[in-house]
N, C-alpha and C positions, 0 to 999 in steps of 0.2 A: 519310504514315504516321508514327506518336509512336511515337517510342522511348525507353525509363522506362532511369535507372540502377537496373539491378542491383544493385548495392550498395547504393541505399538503401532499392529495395523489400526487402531482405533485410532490412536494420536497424531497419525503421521495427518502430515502437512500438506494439501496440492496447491501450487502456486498457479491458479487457474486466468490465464491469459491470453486473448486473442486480437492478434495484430489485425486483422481482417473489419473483424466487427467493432472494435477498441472498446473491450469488454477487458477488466480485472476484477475476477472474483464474482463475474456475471454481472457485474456494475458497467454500464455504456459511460463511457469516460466522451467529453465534447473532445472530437478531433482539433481544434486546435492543441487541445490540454493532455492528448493521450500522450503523446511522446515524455515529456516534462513529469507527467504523473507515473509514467513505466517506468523510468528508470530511476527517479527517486524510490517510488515502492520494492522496484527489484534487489539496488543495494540495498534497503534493511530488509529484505526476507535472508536474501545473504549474510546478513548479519546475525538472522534468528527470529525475527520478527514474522508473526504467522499472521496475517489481515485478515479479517472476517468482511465478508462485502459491507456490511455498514461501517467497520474502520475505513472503508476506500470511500461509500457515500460522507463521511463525513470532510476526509481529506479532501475530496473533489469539493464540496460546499467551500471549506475555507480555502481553499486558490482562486475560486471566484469571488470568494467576499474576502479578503486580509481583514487581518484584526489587526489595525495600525498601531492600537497601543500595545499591543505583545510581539508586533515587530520592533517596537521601539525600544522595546524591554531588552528582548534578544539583540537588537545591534548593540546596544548599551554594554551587557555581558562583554560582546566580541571586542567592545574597544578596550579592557580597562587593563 
């Protein structure tokens, strides 16, 4: 008989994704913006990052709205 820890089937992670509908994490991503928002999200879940569909509602809010001043912050960073 296999016995699973509990605790990690509680924990574990589903990177829930559909090319079809462009749904990540059951959030409808606008098709323009699925492609661009999949594969940003998919490299940091590969990295460990676990998304809750409101971390993707908010991601997808800020790609349609930029925060100009915290892009500007962030390119600032990259040049110095």
């Amino acid at each position: 008989m296999k016995t699973h820890n509990k605790a990690f089937l509680k924990n574990s992670f589903i990177f829930d994704v559909n090319k079809k509908e462009h749904t990540i994490q059951g959030v409808k991503i606008p098709d323009d913006l699925f492609f661009a928002v999949y594969f940003s999200v998919r490299v940091n879940v590969m990295e460990g990052w676990q998304p809750t569909a409101h971390d993707i509602e908010k991601l997808v809010a800020r790609v349609q709205q930029p925060d100009l001043a915290l892009d500007k912050e962030i390119n600032n960073l990259w040049t110095k």
